[in-house]
Structure formats: structure tokens, C-alpha cells
N, C-alpha and C positions, 0 to 999 in steps of 0.2 A: 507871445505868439498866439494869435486869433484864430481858432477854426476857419472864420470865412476867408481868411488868406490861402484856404485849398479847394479855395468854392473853382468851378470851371459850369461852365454853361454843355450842356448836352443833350442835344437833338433825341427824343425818345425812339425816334427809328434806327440810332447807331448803335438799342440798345439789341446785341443777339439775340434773338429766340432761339434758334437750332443750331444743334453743331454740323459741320460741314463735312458734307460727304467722304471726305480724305481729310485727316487730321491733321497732315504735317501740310495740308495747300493752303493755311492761314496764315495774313500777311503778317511781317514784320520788321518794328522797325527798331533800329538801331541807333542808340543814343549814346555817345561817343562822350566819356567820363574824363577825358582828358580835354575837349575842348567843348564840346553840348550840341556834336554836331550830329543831322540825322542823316539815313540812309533809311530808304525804302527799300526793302525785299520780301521774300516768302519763307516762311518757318523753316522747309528743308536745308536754305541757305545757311541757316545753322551752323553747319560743319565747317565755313571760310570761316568764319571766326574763331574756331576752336583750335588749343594748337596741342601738341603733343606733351604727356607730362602735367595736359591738366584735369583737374576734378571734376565731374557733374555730380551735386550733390542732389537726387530725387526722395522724394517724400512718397513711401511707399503702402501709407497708411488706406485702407479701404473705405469707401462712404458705406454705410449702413442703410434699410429701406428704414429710413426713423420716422417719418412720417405715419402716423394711423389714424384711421375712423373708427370710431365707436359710438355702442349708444350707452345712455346713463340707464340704469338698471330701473331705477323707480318710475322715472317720464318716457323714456325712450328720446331723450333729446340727443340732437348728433354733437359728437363731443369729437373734435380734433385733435390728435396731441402729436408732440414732439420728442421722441426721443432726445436727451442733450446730452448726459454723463451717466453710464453706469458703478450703479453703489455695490453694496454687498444683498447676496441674499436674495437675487432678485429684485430687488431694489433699484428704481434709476430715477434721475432726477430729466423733470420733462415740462417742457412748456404747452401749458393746455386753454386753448380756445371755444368755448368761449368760458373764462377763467370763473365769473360768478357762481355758473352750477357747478364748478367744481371745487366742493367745499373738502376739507379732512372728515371721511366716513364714505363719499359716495364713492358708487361703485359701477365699474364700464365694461361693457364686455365688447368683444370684437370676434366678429367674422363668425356667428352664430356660436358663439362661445367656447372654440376652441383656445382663445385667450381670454382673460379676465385680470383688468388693475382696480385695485382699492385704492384710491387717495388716504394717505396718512399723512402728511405734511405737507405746511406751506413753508419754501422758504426762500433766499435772494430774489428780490426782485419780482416776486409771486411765481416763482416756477413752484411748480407741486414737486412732493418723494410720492411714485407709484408703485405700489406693492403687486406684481406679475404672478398670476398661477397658470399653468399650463400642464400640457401630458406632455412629454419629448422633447425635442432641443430646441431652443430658443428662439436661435439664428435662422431655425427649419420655416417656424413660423412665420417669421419676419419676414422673412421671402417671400413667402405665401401671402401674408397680407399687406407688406407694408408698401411705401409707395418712396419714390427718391426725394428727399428734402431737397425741391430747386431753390433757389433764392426767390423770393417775393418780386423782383424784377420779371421773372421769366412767367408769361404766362401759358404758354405752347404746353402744350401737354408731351411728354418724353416717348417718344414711340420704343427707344431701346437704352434700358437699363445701361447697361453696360458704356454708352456715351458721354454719362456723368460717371467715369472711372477712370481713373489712365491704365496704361495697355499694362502697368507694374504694381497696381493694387494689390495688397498681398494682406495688410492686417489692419480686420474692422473692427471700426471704433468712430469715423469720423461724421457727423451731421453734417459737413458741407465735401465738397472737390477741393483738393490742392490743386486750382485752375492751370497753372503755367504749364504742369504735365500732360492736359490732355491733347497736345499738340503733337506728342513724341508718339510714333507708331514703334511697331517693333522692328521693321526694316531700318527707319531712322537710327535707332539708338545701338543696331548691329553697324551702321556707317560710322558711327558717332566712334565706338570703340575698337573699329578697323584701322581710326586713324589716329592710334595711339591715346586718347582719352579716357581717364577711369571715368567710370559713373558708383560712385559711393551709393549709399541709402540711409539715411534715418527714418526715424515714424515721430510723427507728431499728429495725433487726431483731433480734428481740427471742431471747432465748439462752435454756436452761435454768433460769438463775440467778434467772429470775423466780420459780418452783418450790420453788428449793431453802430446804429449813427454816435457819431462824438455827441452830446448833448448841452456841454458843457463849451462857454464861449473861449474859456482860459485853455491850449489845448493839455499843457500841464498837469490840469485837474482831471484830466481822463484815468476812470478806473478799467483796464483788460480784463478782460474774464481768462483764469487760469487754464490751460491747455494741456496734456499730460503728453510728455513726450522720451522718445527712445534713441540713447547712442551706442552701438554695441559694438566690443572693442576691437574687432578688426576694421571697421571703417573707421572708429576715430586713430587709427594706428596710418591709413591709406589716405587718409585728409592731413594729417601732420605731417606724414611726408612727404604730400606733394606741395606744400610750405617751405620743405626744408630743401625740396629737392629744386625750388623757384618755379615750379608750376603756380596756375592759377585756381581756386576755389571757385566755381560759382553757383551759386544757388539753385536750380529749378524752384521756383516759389517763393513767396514772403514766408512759408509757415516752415521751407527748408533754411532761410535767412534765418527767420525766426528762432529755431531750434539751435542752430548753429552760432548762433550771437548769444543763446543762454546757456549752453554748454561750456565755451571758452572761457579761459581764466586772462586773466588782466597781464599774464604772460603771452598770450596768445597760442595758445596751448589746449586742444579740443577732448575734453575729458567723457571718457566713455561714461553711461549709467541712466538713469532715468530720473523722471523728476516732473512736479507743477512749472512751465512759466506763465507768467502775468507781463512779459518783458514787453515793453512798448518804444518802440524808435519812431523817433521824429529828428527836424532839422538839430543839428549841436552833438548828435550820438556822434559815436567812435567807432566805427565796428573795426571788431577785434579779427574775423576769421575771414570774411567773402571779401572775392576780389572782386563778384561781376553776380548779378543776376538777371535769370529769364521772368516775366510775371505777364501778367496780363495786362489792362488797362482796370483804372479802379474808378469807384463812385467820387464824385465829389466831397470832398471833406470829410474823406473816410480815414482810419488810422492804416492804412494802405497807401494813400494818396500820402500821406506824411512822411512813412517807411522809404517809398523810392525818391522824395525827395529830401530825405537824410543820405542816401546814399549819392543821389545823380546833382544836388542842389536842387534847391526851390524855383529858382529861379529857370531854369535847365527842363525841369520838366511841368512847370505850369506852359511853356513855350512848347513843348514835346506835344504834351493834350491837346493843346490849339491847334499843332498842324494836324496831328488824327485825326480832330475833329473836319479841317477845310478836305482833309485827302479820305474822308469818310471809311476810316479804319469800323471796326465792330467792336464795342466794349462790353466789358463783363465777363463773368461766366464761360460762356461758350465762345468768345468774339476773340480779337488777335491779340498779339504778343508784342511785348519790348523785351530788347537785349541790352539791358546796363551794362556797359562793358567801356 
């Protein structure tokens, strides 16, 4: 299996900048897993497809402002960084631009130095370990100075925070959006649950690795970057039984798929607890738990682009992309939705 077998051509103006005034008025389309047929509609249309008895599984995890400027203490050079994964102690491991001056010893301060990181370590891939000193709470700071990690596609500048969130953010940790969510307003998902549908939650904080290009032409050879994620036991107890009860499972997200396909056991059987995955689906997977998922539209020959066509066929949704593209859906990030189902 070839990376470029998930190549698709895409027009750079289909790529979103901004999210759209009314969350849930983003189109979508529905891609029919029994035969690969499509239907055009609008996100709120949602609820015909849903039936009573079944699961929304959403990812409840928060973006973080991980983005910061600083300058280096001995030049004053402007040093970019990236939050990615916090360690111990203060400690977080971060991607830092531009990476040369930032060697183990120098030293950054931000925002007239009410924060300051030392570089102590280089490690995967040249991310640096940034040693944080500060007066007061962390997250206070963060706020104050930090900025929303868009993706590198997006260049529109974010007039409100709170757009790169969905309306059920609840626990920060993540460098990117769980995209599929930021369609659901709160009125929606009071519809969503008036018509009999649970909406479950896990957390999975979502890393760089969502991002990063396949590199590698084999797609086998692709290493994921590990994710840290959460199942806690009354929702895995509320996902088993609407399995047992013949309801449907379906995802909000790749990184709710995601979560969900590394929790279950080869019983099919969704085990509460916490844990690293690295889990990677493409065309040949099995999944064990989702019956249907919401997502976005993904990058070309992204492990995204692979994940929904493990689940919808390859074939199924390279033909899906190509009509979004002729019916000029919005990709990405901020842009419209499929319903695997």
C-alpha cells in the first residue's frame, strides 16, 4: 500500500480559513457504508440519521494556547515554540523554531518575563525538554500569553479563541481541535439527546502527529506519535451497552475512533482506564467498537485520509473527496463534515 494511493488534488481556496458564523450551518455529506452512496446536506441534518438507543461518542479534551513567542536571553532573537506533551516538574516537551539557537543551556523568556524556559534537552525528532519558571498558575499564564496552535494550513488570524474549541471542551492538554466537534452547538446536542441518543465522552489530547505528513512511501512503515488518552468507567459501561442493547457506536472524530479502537479488546469489549496509543488505522484494520463516524475532510495522504478509508473503503472515499471537491465543500480544520454511516 503506497502513500500516494491517498494523494487527491485540492484546490487551495477549498482550503477554510474561518469558521462559520453558526456552527452547526456546515455542510454535510453523507457517505452511505452499505453501498458508497452520497447525500448532500447541512450538519444540523444530523439528527435524521440518528436513531434512538444510539451512542455519540465526543472527545472532550481542551486545546491549550501552546503556541508562544519568546526572545532568547543572550541575543534577543524571536524564538517560537510549541507546546506538545507535558512532563514532570514543570517540564514539557515542545517544538521550537527556529531549532539552531535553540541549543541545551539557552534560555527564553516571554512576555517580559513573567515566564522563563531553559532548554535542557534535545530529544525525538529535535523537539527540545523546556524547563518553565513562573510565579502562579501555569494555565493563568498561558492564557495571558499564549496563542491557539492553528494548523500551518490556516493562515487568517483567530479573532475568537474559543472557535478552535467545541462547545464540550472540558480537559486541557490538547496542541490541536478534535475538528468533527466544532460543528455541534449546544442546542444541537440538547436535539441530538431529546431524541433518544446517548452522547458518551472520552478524552484523548490530541499531539502534533495529527499533522505530521506520512514521509515514508511504504504506508506500513509509518511511525504515530503516541497520544495520551482517557476512558472512565461509566462511559465505557454506556458504550457496552448500547452494543449489547443493538444500538449504534459512532465516533465524533478520528481521535474519538481513535481512542475507542485502542481501548477495546479483541472481544469487543471497551475497557475503561488510561493509557499511550500510537494505534494507526488504515485500509485491512478491523475495527472492533465504531459503527459510523462524523470527521472532517482530511489532507491528502494524510493518516486521516487512510483511517476513513479503512473504515468507508478506499475506493468509496477517494470518489467521496472528488465529489466535495466538484460541489466545493470547505476542507480542513474549520471546513465541513462527512457522516460514515
Amino acid at each position: 500500500m503506497r502513500t500516494s494511493d491517498f494523494y487527491y488534488e485540492l484546490p487551495q481556496e477549498l482550503i477554510a480559513q474561518d469558521p462559520l458564523e453558526d456552527r452547526s450551518s456546515s455542510r454535510l455529506m453523507h457517505l452511505s457504508m452499505a453501498d458508497g452512496s452520497i447525500e448532500h446536506r447541512h450538519f444540523r441534518d444530523i439528527l435524521d440519521y440518528l436513531n434512538k438507543g444510539d451512542t455519540l461518542v465526543i472527545n472532550d479534551t481542551k486545546v491549550i494556547p501552546a503556541r508562544l513567542y519568546g526572545h532568547k536571553e543572550e541575543t534577543g532573537a524571536v524564538i517560537e515554540i510549541l507546546l506538545l506533551k507535558r512532563r514532570e516538574n514543570d517540564i514539557w516537551e515542545c517544538l521550537v523554531k527556529p531549532g539552531k539557537k535553540a541549543r541545551p543551556g539557552a534560555k527564553i523568556t516571554f512576555g517580559d518575563g513573567i515566564l522563563k524556559g531553559e532548554i535542557i534537552d534535545v530529544v525525538d525528532e529535535g523537539n527540545r525538554l523546556i524547563q518553565f519558571h513562573y510565579e502562579g498558575i501555569f494555565e493563568e499564564i498561558l492564557d495571558q500569553l499564549g496563542e491557539m496552535p492553528l494548523p500551518p494550513y490556516i493562515t487568517h488570524k483567530l479573532k475568537d479563541k474559543n472557535r478552535y474549541q467545541t462547545v464540550y471542551a472540558k480537559h486541557e492538554g490538547s496542541a490541536a481541535a478534535p475538528t468533527a466537534g466544532l460543528h455541534f452547538t449546544k442546542e444541537l446536542l440538547e436535539q441530538v439527546k431529546a431524541k433518544g441518543v446517548n452522547i458518551a465522552h472520552v478524552t484523548l489530547h490530541v499531539g502534533l502527529g495529527t499533522f505530521r505528513p506520512v514521509k515514508v512511501d511504504d504506508v506500513e512503515q509509518h511511525h504515530m506519535h503516541s497520544e495520551f488518552y482517557i476512558v472512565e468507567e461509566d462511559q465505557a459501561k454506556l458504550i457496552n451497552d448500547t452494543k449489547k442493547n443493538g444500538g449504534r457506536v459512532i465516533a465524533v472524530g478520528t481521535t474519538s475512533c481513535r481512542t475507542l479502537e485502542s481501548a477495546t479488546g479483541e472481544d469487543g469489549i471497551l475497557k475503561a482506564g488510561s493509557g499511550w496509543t500510537e494505534i494507526f488505522i488504515y485500509p485491512g484494520y478491523k475495527f472492533k467498537m465504531i459503527d459510523g463516524l462524523i470527521t472532517n475532510f482530511h489532507l491528502p495522504e494524510s493518516t486521516l485520509v487512510m483511517l476513513v478509508s479503512a473504515l468507508a473503503g478506499k475506493e468509496n472515499i477517494m470518489h467521496a473527496y472528488e465529489v466535495a471537491v466538484q460541489e466545493r465543500y470547505r476542507f480542513f480544520s474549520f471546513g465541513d463534515a462527512m457522516l460514515i454511516l
